[in-house]
N, C-alpha and C positions, 0 to 999 in steps of 0.2 A: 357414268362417272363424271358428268361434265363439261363436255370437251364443247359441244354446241354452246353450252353457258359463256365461258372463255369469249367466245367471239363475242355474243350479246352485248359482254360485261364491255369488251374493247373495241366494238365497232359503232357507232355511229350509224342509224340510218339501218342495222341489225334485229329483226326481228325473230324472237323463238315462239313458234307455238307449239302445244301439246295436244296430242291427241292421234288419235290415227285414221281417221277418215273426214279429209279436210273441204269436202265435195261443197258442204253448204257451211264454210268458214268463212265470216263476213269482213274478215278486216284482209283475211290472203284476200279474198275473192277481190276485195278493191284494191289492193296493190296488183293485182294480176290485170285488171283494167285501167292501169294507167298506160297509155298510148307512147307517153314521155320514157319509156323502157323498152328495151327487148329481154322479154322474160328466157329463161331457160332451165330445165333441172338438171342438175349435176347426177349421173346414173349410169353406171358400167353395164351396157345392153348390146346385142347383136346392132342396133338402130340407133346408136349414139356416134356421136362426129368430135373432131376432136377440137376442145377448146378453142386452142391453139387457132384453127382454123376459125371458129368465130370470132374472133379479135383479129384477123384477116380481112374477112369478108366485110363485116362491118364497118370498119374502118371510121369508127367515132360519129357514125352518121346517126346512131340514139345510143343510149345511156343502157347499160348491160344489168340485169340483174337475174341473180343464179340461185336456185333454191335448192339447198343441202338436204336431203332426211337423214336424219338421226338418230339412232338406235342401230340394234344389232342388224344384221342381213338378212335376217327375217323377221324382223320390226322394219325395217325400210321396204323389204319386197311387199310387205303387208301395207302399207302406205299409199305406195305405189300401185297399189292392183285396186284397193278403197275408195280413191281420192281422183272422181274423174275430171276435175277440173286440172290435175296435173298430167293426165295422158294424153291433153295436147299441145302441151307444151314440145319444142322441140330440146332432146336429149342431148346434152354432152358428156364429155367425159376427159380426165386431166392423163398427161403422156403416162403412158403403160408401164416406165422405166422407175417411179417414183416408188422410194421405199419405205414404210410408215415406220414411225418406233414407238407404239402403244405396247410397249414391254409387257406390262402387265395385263393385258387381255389376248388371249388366242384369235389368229385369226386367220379365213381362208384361205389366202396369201402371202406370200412378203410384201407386196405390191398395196395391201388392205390399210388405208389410212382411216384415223379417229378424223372429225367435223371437223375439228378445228386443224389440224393437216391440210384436209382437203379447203376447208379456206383459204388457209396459209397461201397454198399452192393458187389456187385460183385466182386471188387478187394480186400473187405477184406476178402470174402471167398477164393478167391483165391490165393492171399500174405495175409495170415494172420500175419504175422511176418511183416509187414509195418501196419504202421499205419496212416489212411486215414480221420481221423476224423474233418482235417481244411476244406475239401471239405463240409462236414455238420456244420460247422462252418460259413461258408460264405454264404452256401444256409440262415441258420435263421437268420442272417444279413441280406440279401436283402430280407424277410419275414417282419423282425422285421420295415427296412423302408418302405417297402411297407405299412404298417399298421399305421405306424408313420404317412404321408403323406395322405391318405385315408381322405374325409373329416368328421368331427366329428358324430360317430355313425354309420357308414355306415360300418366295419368291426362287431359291434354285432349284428348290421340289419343282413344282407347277410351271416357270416360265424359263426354267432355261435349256 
C-alpha cells in the first residue's frame, strides 16, 4: 500500500529496495560496510533486544542505522530467512505496548505496525528531540482515502 514509500518520499538519507533476497544487493551491501554506522534490523524474534536499550548502550558513540522490511509477515519472514547478509546483523525490536492503526489491512496483532509506523516509532525513540509526527500524518491521509474510495460498506464489512 505504500507505507515504506512514505518514509523514502520524507526521509533524507532513506533508502527503499525491492526485492526479496538481498544477499548479493550491491548498494545495501555497501551501506552495511560503512564502519561510520551501527547497523541493525528492526524484527520481532525470540533473539531481538529492545531499541530502547540500543540507544542506551551506545550512547552516540557511532551513528545508528535500522533496516525495516516491508511487506506482509510472510514477505518480511521470507526476507528475512533469503537475505544472509541480514542474519548477522544484530535484531531489535520497538516497546511491545505500541498500537498500529493500518485500519485498512488485517493484521496478527493489535501491536502489528505498517513501515512507516515502525519508522515513526523508531526515529522518535531515537531523536527524540525531532519531531516526526507529519510521517503519521500522511500515513492517516492515504488511510483516510483509501477508505474514502472503497466502495460503499465494504470498509465496515471487512475492517471493522
Amino acid at each position: 500500500m505504500g507505507t515504506a514509500k512514505i518514509l523514502q518520499l520524507s526521509l533524507t538519507g532513506c533508502y527503499l529496495f525491492q526485492g526479496e533476497d538481498f544477499t548479493q544487493h550491491e548498494k545495501l551491501n555497501h551501506l552495511l560496510s560503512d564502519d561510520a554506522y551501527r547497523h541493525f534490523i528492526l524484527y520481532p524474534s525470540d533473539e531481538s533486544f529492545s531499541l530502547t536499550l540500543v540507544k542506551e548502550t551506545l550512547h552516540n558513540q557511532k551513528k545508528v542505522r535500522i533496516l525495516l522490511l516491508d511487506g506482509t509477515w510472510k514477505k518480511a519472514y521470507k526476507i528475512w530467512k533469503l537475505s544472509k547478509n541480514l542474519k548477522s546483523l544484530p535484531i531489535v525490536h520497538l516497546p511491545k505496548n505500541l498500537k498500529g492503526n493500518y485500519r485498512i489491512r488485517k493484521a496478527p496483532s493489535d501491536n502489528s505496525l505498517s513501515t512507516v509506523e515502525a519508522g515513526y516509532h523508531v526515529l522518535s525513540l531515537l531523536e527524540p528531540e525531532r519531531n516526526f509526527s507529519s510521517l503519521l500524518d500522511t500515513f492517516n491521509h492515504m488511510i483516510d482515502f483509501q477508505i474514502k474510495n472503497m466502495p460503499p460498506g465494504t470498509f465496515e464489512k471487512n475492517y471493522s
